[in-house]
N, C-alpha and C positions, 0 to 999 in steps of 0.2 A: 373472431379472435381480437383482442385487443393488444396496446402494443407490446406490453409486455408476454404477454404469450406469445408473440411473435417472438422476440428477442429470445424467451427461456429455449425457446425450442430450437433455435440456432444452435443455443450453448451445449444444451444435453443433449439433443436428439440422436445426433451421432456419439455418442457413449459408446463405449463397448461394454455391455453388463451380461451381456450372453443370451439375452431374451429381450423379443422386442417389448414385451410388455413391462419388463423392469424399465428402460426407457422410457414408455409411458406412464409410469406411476412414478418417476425420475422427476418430467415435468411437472406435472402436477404438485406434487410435493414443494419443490420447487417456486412453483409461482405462490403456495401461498406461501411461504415462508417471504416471499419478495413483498407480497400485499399486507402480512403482518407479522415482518418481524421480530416484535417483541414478546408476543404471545407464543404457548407451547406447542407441541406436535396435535394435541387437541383439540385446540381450537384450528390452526394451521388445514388440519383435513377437515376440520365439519363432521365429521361423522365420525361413528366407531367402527365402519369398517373401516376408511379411509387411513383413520390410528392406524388399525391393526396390520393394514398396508404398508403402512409408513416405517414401522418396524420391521416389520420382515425386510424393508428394504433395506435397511440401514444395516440390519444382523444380518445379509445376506453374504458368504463368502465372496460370490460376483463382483461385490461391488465394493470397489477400494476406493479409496481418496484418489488414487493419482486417475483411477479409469476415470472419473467422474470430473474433474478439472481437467482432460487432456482434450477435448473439444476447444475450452475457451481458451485455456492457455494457445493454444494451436492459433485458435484466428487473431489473439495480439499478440500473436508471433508476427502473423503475418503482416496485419496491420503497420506493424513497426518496418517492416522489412521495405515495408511502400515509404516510410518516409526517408529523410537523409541521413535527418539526427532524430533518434531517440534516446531518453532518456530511462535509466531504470534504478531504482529505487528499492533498496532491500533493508530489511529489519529485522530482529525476533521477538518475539513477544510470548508471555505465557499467559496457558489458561488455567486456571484455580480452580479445581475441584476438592480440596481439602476435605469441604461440609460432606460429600458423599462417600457413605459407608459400603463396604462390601463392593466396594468399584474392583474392576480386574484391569492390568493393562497398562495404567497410571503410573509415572514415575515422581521422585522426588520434586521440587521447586525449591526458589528462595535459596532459605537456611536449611533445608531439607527437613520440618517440619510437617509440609504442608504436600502434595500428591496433586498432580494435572499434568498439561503436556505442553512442548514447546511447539514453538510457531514462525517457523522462517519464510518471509513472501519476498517475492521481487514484483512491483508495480512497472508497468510500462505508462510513458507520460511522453505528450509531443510537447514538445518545448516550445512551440509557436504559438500555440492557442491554451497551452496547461491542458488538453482534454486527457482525460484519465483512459486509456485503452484497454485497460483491464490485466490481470493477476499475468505474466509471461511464467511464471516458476511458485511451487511452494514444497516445503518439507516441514512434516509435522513429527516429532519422537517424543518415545519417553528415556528420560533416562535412566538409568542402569541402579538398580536397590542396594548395590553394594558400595556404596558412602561415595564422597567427591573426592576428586584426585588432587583437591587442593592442599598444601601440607604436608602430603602424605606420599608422595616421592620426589624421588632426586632432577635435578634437570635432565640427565642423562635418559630417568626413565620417562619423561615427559613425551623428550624428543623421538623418543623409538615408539610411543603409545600410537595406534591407528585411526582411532575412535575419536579423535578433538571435534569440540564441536564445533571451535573457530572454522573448520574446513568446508561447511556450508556454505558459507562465503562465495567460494568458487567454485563447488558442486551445482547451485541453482545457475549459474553463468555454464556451467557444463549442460547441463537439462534442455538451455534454451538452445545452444550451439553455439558456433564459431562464425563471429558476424558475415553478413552478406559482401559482397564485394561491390564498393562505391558506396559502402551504408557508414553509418560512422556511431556505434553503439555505448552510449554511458553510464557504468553501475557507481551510483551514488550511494556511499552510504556513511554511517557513525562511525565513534571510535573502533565497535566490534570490527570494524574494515581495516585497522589498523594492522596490514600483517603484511610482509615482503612474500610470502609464498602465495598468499590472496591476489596480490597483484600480477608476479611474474606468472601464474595461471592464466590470468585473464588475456594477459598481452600474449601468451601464446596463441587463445584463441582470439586475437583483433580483437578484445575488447580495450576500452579506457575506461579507466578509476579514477572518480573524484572522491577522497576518505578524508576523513578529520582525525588525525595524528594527535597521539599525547606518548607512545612511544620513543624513544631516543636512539633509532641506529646511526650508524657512522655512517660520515661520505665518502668524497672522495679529498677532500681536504682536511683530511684528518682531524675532523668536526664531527660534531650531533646534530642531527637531525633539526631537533625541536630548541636546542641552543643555538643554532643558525635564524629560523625563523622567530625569536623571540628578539631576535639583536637588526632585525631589519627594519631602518627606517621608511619614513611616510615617502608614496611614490605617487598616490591620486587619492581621491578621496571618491565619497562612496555613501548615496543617499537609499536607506530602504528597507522597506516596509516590514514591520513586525506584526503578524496576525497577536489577538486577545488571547489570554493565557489567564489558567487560574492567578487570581490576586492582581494582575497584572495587564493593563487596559490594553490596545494596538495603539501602537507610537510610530514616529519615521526616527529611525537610527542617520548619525551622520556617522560617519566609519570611517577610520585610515586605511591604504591599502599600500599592500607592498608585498612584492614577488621577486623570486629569482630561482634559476634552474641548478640543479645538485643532479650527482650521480649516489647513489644510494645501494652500500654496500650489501652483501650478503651476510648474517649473522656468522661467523669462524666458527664458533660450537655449535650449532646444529647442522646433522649430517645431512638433513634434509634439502638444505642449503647452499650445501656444499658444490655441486656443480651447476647452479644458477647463475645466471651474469649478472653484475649492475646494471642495477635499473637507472634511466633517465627518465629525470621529471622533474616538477617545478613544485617548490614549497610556497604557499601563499600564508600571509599573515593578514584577516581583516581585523580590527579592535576601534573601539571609541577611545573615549579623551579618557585620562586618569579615575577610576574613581573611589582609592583609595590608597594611600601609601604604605607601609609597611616597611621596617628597616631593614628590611633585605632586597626586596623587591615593592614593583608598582604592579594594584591590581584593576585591572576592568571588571567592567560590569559584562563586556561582551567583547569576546575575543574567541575567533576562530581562525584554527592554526589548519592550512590543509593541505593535501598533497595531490595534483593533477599528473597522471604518468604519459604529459603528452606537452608540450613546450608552449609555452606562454609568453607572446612576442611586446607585444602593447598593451596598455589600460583597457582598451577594449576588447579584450580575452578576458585579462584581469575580471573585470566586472561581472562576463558573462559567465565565469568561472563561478563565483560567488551567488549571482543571482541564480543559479543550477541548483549550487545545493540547496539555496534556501528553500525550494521545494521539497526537501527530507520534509515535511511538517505534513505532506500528504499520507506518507505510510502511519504517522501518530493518526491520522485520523480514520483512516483505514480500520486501525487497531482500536479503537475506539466506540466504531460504525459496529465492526466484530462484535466486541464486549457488552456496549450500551445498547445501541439499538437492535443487533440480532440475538442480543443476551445469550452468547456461547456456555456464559460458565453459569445461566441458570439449567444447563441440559441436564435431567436427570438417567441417563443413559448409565446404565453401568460397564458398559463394555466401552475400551477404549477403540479400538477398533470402529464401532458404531458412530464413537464422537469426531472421530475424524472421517468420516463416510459424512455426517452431519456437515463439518467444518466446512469441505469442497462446497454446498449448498451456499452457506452462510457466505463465503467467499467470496461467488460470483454476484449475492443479493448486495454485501456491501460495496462494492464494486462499479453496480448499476445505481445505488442508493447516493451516492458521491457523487456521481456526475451529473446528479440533480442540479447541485448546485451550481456547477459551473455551463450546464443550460442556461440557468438564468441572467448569469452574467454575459452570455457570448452572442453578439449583432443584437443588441436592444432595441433600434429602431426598426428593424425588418420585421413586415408583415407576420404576423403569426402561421397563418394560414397557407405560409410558402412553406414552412418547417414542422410544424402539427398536423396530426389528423383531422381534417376538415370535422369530424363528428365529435370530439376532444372539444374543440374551437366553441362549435354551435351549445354545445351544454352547457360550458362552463358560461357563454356569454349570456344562455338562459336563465341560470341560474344567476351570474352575478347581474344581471342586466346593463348590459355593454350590444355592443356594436360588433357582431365577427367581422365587419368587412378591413375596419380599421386598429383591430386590437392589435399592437405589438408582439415581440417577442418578450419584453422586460415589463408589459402589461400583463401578459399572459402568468407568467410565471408568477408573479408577487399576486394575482388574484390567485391562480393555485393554491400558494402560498398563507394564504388569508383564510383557504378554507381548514387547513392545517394550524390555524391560533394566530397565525404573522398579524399584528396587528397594523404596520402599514403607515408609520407617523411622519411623518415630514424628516424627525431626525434617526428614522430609524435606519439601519448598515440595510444590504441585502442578504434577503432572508436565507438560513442554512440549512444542510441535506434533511436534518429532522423534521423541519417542518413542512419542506418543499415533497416530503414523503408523505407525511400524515395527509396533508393537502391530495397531493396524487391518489395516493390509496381513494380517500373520500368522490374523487371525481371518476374515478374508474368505476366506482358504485353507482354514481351519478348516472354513466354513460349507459352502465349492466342495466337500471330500472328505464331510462328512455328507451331502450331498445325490445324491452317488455313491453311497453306502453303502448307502439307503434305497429310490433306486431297484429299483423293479422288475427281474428278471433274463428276460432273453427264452429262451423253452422250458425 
C-alpha cells in the first residue's frame, strides 16, 4: 500500500454502506479519483467493470453522502477536539449542471435559469501551523421547483417560513456538536454569517463566531450596528498579507484597526427572536488609507467590518482576530480544488442523488489535495526522510538524482513538484496544490514501477 491508500482507507473503510464489499469498491473508487482527479469515472477505474462498479455504487440506495463523509468528518472532529483552539470555516458554493439534460433531482441556481445543487462545508484549520484537518460538516440540497421566495412574500411570511437556507449556518455547528470542555471552538465565516439567530445558536452550543457584517441591527445604545463600526477611529495598525487573485498580483496591505465591544439587540419583529438575549460581542473595523472620495462618503479599497461574539481586550486580540479570518481564502480554495481540479460539475450523472454520493469522494480528495501544499511549506530544513516514506525518498532521489541522506523537506517537495511542470526559478513563489499533485500522482507511478522492477521473478 502506498500512502495514500493508507490514508483512503482510514477515511472510508469504516463507512457504514451495509456491505463490506461496498467499502471495498468505496476505497478503491476513491483512491483513483485522489490519483486522477480531473479525469472521469472511466478512466478513474481502468476498466469497464471497474465503471460499472463504480455506478452501482454511487446509484446504490446504501450509500448516502452523509454515510460516506461520517468517517472523516469523525476523525477532524476529533483531531480538533485534541487541540485548544480550532478553527472552522464555512461556505456555500454551487454546482452547475445546467448543460445536463434529462437530469432528475437538481434544483434551480443563480437567476433560476440554470439546475445543480448547493454545497455548504465547514473546513476545520489549526491555527498554529494553517494545517488543514479536513471537512468537520457538509450539507448538500437542492432547492425546491417552485420559484424563490424573494419578492414574493411579506416579512411576516418570511419569518414563520422553516425551510431558510441562511439556517445551515448553524445546522453544520449542530452536526459537529457542542464544543469540548477546555477546547475553545471558531466558525469563521462571510457575510452569509451575518445573522443574530446564527450566532445565539452557536453560543448556545459554546461555540464563537468571527462573521463580516454588512447587516444593520441595533445595540444597546440606541445605535446600528455597522454605523457604529464605520464611525470608529484608528486604534493600531495592521501589516498583512494578501494571497494573488485574478487580475490582481499578492501585495502586504497596511491596514487601520479599531475595535470596541456592543451588546447587539434582538430583531422586535421577528418572533423567532423574540425570547433570545442580547448578544455580547465586539465590532471590529480593519480598512486602508482612503481611496476614493465621494460626496457623501469615503471609499476603500479594503475594508472589513466584523463581529467577534467573545470580548476583545488589546491590539493583540485585535490582530489575531483579523489574521483568523483572513484564512476564509481556504474554503474559496477548497471550492475551487472541488470545481477545477476534481471537475464536480463535468459529472455526467443524471441522478442527483448519485452526484452527491460523488461529492463525499471528491470532498475528502480535495481535502487531502490542499494540504499538499502546506507540506511544502511546513519545517523546510528538516531531514525528509524523518517525515516521508523512506521508499518515496529513494525514488524520487533516483529519479531526480540527489542525495536521500540529505534531501530536505522544502527540497523534497519542490523536486515533487518539478515532476508536476514547477519549473523551480530563483524568482519563482512556492509551488501550489496543482502541481505539487500532478507531481505526487507521477511519483506514486514512479514508486508502483520500482516495486515491479525489484520484485522477485517466478522460475
Amino acid at each position: 500500500m502506498n500512502t495514500d491508500e493508507v490514508w483512503l482507507a482510514q477515511q472510508f473503510g469504516q463507512a457504514c454502506l451495509g456491505d463490506a464489499r461496498r467499502s471495498r469498491r468505496a476505497q478503491k473508487l476513491a483512491l483513483g479519483i485522489l490519483q486522477t482527479p480531473y479525469k472521469g469515472l472511466a478512466a478513474q477505474t481502468k476498466t469497464w467493470g471497474g465503471c460499472k462498479a463504480a455506478y452501482r455504487l454511487l446509484h446504490s440506495q446504501s450509500v448516502q453522502h452523509s454515510h460516506l463523509l461520517q468517517p472523516h468528518c469523525q476523525q477532524t472532529r476529533q483531531d480538533a477536539a485534541d487541540l485548544p483552539v480550532a478553527l472552522f470555516i464555512q461556505d456555500t458554493t454551487e454546482l452547475d449542471f445546467t448543460s445536463m439534460t434529462q437530469a432528475q433531482g437538481y434544483g434551480p441556481i443563480g437567476d433560476h435559469r440554470g439546475q445543480g445543487l448547493f454545497v455548504h462545508t465547514l473546513l476545520c484549520l489549526n491555527p498554529e501551523d494553517e494545517q488543514l484537518l479536513g471537512v468537520a460538516a457538509q450539507r448538500c440540497w437542492a432547492r425546491h421547483h417552485d420559484g424563490s421566495y424573494k419578492h414574493t412574500e411579506t416579512r411576516a411570511q418570511r419569518y414563520r417560513r422553516k425551510d431558510k437556507e441562511s439556517d445551515v449556518w448553524h445546522q453544520v455547528l449542530a452536526d459537529v456538536g457542542p464544543v469540548p470542555q477546555g477546547r475553545r471552538w471558531v466558525s469563521i465565516g462571510d457575510r452569509g454569517s451575518d445573522s443574530f439567530v446564527y450566532w445565539a445558536k452557536a453560543r448556545e452550543m459554546g461555540w464563537q463566531c468571527l462573521s463580516r457584517i454588512f447587516l444593520n441591527p441595533r445595540t444597546n445604545k440606541q445605535d446600528y450596528l455597522v454605523n457604529l463600526a464605520c464611525s470608529l477611529a484608528p486604534q493600531a495598525q495592521l501589516s498583512l498579507h494578501q494571497r494573488a487573485r485574478p487580475a490582481q498580483a499578492q501585495r502586504t496591505l497596511e491596514l487601520q484597526l479599531a475595535w470596541q465591544a456592543v451588546e447587539i439587540q434582538p430583531a422586535r419583529n421577528d418572533p423567532n427572536q423574540s425570547k433570545m438575549e442580547p448578544l455580547q460581542a465586539t465590532v471590529l473595523r480593519c480598512w486602508d488609507e482612503v481611496h476614493e472620495v465621494h460626496e457623501v462618503h469615503e471609499v476603500h479599497e479594503v475594508q472589513w467590518l466584523l463581529l467577534a461574539t467573545w470580548p476583545i481586550n488589546d491590539e493583540a486580540q485585535a490582530r489575531q482576530c483579523v489574521q483568523w479570518y483572513a484564512q476564509r481564502w481556504r474554503i474559496e480554495e477548497f471550492h475551487k480544488c472541488l470545481k477545477s481540479g476534481c471537475r464536480m460539475e463535468s459529472s455526467q450523472l443524471k441522478q442527483a442523488d448519485a452526484t452527491q454520493a460523488l461529492l463525499a469522494f471528491c470532498s475528502v480528495a480535495a481535502a487531502r489535495l490542499l494540504e499538499l501544499g502546506r507540506l511544502a511549506r511546513a519545517q523546510p530544513q528538516v531531514l525528509a526522510k524523518e517525515h516521508i516514506d523512506a521508499l518515496y525518498v529513494q525514488v524520487l532521489s533516483l529519479q531526480r538524482g540527489l542525495k536521500a541522506e540529505t534531501l530536505t523537506m522544502v527540497d523534497y517537495w519542490r523536486e515533487v513538484a518539478k515532476l508536476g511542470g514547477f519549473l523551480g526559478r530563483k524568482h519563482d513563489k512556492a509551488p501550489g496544490w496543482q502541481t505539487l499533485w500532478r507531481g505526487q500522482t507521477k511519483l506514486d507511478d514512479l514508486v508502483s514501477g520500482y516495486l515491479l522492477a525489484i520484485r522477485p521473478q517466478c522460475g
